[in-house]
Residue frames relative to the residue before (quaternion, step in Angstrom):
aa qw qx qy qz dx dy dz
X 1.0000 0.0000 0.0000 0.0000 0.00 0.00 0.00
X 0.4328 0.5480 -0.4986 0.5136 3.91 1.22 -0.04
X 0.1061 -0.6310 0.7684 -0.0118 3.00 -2.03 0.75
X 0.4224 -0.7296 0.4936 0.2137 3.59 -0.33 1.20
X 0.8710 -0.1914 -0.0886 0.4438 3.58 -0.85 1.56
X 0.3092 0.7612 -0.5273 0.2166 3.50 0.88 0.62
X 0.4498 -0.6410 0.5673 0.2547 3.41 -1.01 -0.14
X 0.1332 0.7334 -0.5764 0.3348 3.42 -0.17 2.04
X 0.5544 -0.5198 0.4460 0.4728 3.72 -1.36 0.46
X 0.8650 0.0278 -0.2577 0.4295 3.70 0.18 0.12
X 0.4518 -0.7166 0.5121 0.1420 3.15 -1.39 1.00
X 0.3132 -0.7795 0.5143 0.1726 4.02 -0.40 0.15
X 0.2544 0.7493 -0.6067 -0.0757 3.68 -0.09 -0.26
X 0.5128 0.7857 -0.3389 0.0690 3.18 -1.04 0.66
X 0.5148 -0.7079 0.3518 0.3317 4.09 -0.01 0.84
X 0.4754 -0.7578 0.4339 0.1069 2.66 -1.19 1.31
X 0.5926 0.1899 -0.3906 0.6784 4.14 -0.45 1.63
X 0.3525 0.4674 -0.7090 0.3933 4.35 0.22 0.40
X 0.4690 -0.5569 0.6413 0.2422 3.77 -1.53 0.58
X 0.7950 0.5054 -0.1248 0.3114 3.07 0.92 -0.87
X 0.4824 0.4237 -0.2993 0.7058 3.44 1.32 -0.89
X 0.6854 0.5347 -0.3580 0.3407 4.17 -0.10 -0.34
X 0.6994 0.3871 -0.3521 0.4869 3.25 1.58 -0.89
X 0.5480 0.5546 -0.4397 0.4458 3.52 1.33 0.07
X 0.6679 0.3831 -0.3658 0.5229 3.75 0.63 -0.20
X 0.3984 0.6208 -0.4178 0.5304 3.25 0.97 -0.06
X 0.6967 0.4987 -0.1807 0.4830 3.48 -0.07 -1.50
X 0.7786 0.4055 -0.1967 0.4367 3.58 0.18 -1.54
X 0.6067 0.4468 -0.3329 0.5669 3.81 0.93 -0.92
X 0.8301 0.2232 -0.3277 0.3922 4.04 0.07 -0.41
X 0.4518 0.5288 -0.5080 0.5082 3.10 1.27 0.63
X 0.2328 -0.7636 0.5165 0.3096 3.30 0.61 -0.80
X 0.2794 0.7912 -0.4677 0.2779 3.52 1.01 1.19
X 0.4781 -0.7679 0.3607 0.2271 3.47 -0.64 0.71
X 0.1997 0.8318 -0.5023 0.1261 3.38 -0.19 0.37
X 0.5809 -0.4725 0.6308 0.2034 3.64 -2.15 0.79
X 0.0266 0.6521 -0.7512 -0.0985 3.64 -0.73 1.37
X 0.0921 -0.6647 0.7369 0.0818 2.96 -1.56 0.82
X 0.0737 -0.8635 0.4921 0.0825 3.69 -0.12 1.29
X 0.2898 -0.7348 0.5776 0.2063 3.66 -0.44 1.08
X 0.4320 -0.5210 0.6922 0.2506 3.98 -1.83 0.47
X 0.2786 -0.6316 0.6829 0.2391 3.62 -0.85 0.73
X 0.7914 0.4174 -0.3995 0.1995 3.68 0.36 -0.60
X 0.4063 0.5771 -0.3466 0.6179 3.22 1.91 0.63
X 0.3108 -0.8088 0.4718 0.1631 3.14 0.57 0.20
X 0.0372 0.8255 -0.5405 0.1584 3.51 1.27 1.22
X 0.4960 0.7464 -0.2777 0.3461 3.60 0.71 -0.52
X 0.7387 0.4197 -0.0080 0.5273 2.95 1.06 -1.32
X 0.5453 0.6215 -0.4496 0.3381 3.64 0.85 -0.86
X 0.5474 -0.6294 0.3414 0.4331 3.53 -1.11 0.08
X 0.3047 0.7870 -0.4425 0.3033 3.31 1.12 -0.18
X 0.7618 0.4175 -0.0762 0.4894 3.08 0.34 -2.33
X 0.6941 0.5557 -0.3030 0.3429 3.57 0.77 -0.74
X 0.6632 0.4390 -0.2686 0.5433 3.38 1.49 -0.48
X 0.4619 0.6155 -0.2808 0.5736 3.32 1.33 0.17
X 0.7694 -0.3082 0.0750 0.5544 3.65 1.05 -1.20
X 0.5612 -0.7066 0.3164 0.2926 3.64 0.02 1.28
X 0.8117 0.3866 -0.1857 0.3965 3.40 1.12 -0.87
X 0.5850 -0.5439 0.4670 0.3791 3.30 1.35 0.77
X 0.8058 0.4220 -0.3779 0.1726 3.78 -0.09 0.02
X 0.2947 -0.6230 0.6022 0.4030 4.13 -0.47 -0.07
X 0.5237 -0.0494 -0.8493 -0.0447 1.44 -2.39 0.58
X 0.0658 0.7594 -0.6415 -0.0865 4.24 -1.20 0.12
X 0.0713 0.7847 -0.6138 -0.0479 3.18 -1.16 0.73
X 0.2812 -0.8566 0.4326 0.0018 2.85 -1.25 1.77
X 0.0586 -0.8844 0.4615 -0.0380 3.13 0.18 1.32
X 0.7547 -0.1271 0.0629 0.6405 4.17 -0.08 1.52
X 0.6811 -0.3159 0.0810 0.6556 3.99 -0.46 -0.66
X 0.7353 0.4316 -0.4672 0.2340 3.71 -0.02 -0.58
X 0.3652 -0.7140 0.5732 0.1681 3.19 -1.60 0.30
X 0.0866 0.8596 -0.5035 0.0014 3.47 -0.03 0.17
X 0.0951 -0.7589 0.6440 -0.0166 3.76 -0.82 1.40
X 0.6332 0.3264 -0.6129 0.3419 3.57 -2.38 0.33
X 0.5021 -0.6824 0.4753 0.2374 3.37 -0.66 1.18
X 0.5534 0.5250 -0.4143 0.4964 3.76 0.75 -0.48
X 0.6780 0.5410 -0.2818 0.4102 3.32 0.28 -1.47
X 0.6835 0.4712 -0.1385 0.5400 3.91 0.67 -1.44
X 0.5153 0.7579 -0.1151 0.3832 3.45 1.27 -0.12
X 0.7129 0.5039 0.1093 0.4754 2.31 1.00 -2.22
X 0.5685 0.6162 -0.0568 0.5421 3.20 1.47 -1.66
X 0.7684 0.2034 -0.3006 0.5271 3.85 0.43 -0.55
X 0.3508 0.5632 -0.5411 0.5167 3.52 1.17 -0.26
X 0.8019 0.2567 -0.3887 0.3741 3.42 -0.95 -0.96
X 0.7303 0.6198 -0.2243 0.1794 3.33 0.83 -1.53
X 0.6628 0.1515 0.0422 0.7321 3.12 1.82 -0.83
X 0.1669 0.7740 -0.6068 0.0693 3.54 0.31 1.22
X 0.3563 0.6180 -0.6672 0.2143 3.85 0.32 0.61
X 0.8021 0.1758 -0.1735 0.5437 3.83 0.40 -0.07
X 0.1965 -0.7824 0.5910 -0.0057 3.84 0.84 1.78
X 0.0835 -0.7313 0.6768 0.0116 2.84 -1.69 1.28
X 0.6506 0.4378 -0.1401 0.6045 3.32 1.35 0.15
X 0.7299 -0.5616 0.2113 0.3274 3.46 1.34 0.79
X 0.4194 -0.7414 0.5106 0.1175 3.09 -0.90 0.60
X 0.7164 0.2703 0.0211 0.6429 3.85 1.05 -0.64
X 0.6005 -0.6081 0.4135 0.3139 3.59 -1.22 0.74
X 0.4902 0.5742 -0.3342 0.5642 3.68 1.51 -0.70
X 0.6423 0.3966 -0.1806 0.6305 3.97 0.30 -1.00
X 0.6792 0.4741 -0.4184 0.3725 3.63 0.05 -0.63
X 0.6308 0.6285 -0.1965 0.4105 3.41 1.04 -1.92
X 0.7384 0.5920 -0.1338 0.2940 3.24 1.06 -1.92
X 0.6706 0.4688 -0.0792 0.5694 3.23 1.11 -1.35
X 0.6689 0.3385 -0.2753 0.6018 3.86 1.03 0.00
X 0.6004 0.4559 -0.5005 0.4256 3.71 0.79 0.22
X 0.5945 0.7044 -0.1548 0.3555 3.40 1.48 -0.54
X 0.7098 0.3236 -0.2376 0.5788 2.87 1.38 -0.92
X 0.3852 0.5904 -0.4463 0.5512 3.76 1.37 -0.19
X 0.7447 0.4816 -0.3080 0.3444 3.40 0.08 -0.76
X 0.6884 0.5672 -0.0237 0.4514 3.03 1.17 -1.16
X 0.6191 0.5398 -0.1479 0.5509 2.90 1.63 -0.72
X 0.7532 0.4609 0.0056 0.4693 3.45 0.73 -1.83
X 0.8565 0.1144 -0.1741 0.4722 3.53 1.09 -0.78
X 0.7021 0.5087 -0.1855 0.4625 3.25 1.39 -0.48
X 0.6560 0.5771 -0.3373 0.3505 3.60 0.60 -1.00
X 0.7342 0.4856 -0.2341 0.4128 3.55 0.52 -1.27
X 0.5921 0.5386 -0.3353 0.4969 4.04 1.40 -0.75
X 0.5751 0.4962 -0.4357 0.4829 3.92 1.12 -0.64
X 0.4759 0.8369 -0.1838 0.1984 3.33 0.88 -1.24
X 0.6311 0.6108 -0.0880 0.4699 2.89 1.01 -2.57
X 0.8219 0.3893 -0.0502 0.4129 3.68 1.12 -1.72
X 0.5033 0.6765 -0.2569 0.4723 3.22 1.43 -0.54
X 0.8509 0.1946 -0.1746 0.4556 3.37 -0.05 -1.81
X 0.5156 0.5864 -0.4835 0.3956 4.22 0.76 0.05
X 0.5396 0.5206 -0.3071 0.5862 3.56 1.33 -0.75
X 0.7745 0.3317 -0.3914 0.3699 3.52 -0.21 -1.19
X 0.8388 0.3649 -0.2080 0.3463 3.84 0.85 -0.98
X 0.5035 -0.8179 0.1080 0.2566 3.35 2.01 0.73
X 0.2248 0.7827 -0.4298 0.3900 2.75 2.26 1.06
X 0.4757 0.7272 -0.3791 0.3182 3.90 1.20 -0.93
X 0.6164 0.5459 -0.3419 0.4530 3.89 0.88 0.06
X 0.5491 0.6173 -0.3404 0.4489 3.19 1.17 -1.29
X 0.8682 0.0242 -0.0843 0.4884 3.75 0.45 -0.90
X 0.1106 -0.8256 0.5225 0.1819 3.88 0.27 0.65
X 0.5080 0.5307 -0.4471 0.5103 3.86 1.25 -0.93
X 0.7324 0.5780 -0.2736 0.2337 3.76 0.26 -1.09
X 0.6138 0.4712 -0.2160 0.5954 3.46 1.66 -1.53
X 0.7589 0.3867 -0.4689 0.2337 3.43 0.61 -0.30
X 0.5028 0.6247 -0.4484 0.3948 3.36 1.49 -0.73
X 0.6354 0.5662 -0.3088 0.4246 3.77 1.15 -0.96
X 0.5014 0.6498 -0.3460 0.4546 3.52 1.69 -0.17
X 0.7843 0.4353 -0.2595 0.3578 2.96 0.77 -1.49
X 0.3747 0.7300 -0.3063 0.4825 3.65 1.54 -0.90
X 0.7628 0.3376 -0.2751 0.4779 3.62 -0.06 -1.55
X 0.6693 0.5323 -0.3429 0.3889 3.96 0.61 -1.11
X 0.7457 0.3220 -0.2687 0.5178 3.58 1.13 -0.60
X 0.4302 0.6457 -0.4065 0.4824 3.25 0.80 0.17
X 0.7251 0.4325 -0.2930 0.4486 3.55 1.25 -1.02
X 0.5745 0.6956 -0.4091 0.1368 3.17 1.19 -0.77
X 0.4454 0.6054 -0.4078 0.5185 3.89 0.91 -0.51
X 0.7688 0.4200 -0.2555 0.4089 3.41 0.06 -1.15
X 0.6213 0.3817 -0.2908 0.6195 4.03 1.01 -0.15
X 0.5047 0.5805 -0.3566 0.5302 3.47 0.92 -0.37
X 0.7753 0.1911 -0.2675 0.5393 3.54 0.26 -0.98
X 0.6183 0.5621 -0.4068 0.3691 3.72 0.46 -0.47
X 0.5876 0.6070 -0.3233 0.4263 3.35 1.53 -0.10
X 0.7956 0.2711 -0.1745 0.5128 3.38 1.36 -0.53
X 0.7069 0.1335 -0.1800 0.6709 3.63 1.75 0.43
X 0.6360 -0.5640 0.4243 0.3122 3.29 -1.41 1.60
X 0.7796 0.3002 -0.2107 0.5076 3.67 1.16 -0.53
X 0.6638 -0.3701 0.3959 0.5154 3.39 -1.50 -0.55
X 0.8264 0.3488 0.0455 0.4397 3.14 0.28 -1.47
X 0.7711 0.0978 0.1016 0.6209 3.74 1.08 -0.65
X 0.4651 -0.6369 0.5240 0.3216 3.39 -1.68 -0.38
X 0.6410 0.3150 -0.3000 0.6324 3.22 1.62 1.25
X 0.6817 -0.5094 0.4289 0.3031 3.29 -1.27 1.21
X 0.0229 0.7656 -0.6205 0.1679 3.77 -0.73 1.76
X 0.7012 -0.4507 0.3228 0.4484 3.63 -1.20 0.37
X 0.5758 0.5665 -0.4669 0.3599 3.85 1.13 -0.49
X 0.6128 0.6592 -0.2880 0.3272 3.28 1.12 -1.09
X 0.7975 0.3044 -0.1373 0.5024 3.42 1.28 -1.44
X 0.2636 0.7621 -0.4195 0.4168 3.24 1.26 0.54
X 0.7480 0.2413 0.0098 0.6182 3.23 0.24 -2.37
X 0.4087 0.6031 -0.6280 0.2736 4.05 0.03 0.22
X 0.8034 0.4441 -0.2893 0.2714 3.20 -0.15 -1.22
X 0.6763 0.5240 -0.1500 0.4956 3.19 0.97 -0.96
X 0.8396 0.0417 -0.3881 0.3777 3.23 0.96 0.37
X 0.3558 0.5879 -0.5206 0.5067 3.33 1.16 1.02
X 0.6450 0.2623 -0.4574 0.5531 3.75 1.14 0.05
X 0.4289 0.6432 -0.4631 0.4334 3.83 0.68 0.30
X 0.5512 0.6993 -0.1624 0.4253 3.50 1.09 -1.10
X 0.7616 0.3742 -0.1291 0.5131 2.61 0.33 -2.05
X 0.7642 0.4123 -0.3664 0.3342 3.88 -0.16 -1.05
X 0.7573 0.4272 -0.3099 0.3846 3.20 1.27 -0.40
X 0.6550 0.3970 -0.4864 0.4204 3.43 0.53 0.51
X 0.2399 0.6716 -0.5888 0.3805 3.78 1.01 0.91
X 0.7988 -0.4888 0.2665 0.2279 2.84 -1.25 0.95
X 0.6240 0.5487 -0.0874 0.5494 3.47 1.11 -1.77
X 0.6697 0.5104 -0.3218 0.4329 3.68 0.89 -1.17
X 0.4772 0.6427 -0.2704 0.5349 3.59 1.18 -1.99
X 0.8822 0.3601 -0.1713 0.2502 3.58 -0.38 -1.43
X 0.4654 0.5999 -0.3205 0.5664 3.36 1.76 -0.35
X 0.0379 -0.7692 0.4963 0.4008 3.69 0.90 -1.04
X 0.0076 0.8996 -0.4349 0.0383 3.00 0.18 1.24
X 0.4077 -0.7850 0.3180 0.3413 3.26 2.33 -0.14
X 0.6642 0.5416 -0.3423 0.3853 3.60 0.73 -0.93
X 0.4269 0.7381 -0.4086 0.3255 3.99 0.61 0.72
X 0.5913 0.2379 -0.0736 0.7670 3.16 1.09 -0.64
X 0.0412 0.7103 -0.6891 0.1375 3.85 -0.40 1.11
X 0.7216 0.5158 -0.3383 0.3144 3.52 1.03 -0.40
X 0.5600 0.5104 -0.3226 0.5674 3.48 1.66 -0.78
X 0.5178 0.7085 -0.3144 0.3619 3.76 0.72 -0.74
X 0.8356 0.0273 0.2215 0.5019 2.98 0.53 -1.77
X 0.1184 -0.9549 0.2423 0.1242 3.20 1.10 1.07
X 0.5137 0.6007 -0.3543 0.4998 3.69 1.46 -0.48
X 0.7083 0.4672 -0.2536 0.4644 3.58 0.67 -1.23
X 0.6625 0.3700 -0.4565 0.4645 3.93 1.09 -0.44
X 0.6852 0.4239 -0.3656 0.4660 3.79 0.61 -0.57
X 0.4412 0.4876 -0.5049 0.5592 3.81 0.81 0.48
X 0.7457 0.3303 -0.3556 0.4565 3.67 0.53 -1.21
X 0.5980 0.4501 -0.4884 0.4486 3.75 0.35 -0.24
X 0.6865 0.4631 -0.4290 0.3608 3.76 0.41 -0.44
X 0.5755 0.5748 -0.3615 0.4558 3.50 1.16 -1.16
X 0.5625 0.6894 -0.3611 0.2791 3.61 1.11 -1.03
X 0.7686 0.5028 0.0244 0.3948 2.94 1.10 -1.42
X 0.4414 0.7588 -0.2596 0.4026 3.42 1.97 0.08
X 0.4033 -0.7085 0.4553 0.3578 3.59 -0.65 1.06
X 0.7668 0.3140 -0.3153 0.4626 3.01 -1.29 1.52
X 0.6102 0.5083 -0.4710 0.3840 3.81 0.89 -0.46
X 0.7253 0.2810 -0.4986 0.3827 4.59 0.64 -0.23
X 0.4030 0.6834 -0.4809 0.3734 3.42 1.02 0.22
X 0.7683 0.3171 -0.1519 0.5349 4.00 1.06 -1.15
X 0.5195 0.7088 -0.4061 0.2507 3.28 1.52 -0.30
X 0.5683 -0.6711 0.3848 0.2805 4.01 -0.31 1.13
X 0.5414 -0.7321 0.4063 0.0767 2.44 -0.19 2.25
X 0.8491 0.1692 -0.2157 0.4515 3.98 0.58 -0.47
X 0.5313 0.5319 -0.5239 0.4003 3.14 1.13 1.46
X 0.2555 0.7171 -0.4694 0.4473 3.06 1.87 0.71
X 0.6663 0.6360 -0.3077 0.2385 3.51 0.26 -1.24
């Protein structure tokens, strides 16, 4: 539903592989909300320019510009089309479902996000050699970190429910970009184990194959992991 630099009620800015700017297109594409992608180059450092900065002080993506306000953190922008467009709720429908579907992403947030992280960004910035004893202990961390998250996927098709909820697009990105760095060569050779996340942990890969298959997920899929 994006249209590169058109002129819609919401604008998008944001870089293509952020976890975060993705779970907003994510959101927006299975909402089926319309919106202006404006996709910034990190290696321009578009991010930074004053433009973007007056837009969001902290230099960071995901933004959505919506008339004069801007409003950034992907939860937060989230949260906002939820209310804003609540024919397809992603954040529940009832205070029970409400509660539920926000303890999840807390979770996800608070214990889980920052341990993928540890393994992720040494890989992406090709520091992950320098210590191989280190990335793996940071392996083992991220794998247990998942374990809750197969745990519940064992007793619901989702995180949070038996239907696709903000908890769900929350924790995608982050670990389909977990995935990815780790079956690089350098990762593989470290044995860092975390390549095959699906044979491992077998609730959490058939969750990712379903999520795969959601309306709107090759539309947000990161355009330069096509290549």
């Amino acid at each position: 539903m994006s249209a590169e630099g058109s002129t819609m009620d919401h604008e998008l800015f944001w870089i293509s592989g952020s976890p975060y700017a993705w779970r907003v297109q994510l959101a927006l594409e299975y909402k089926g909300v319309p919106y202006a992608s404006h996709r910034m180059e990190l290696a321009k450092q578009e991010h930074s320019s004053p433009a973007f900065l007056e837009l969001n002080p902290r230099g960071k993506v995901p933004v959505l510009k919506t008339g004069g306000a801007a409003l950034y953190e992907s939860v937060a922008i989230m949260a906002f089309l939820d209310r804003t467009y609540a024919a397809v709720p992603l954040f529940g429908q009832t205070p029970q479902e409400h509660g539920r579907i926000w303890q999840r992403v807390n979770e996800f947030e608070n214990y889980t996000r920052d341990l993928l992280v540890e393994v992720v960004r040494p890989l992406l910035r090709g520091e992950a050699t320098n210590d191989p004893q280190g990335m793996r202990a940071a392996a083992v961390r991220a794998y247990d970190a998942l374990g809750w998250i197969d745990e519940a996927l064992s007793i619901t098709p989702y995180l949070a429910d038996d239907h696709i909820t903000a908890a769900d697009i929350v924790a995608l990105p982050h670990i389909q970009m977990l995935r990815r760095v780790s079956a690089r060569p350098e990762a593989v050779e470290m044995a860092l184990g975390l390549e095959d996340l699906g044979a491992r942990l077998p609730a959490l890969g058939a969750w990712l194959s379903r999520l795969e298959t959601m309306r709107g997920y090759e539309a947000a899929y990161p355009p330069h992991w096509r290549r």
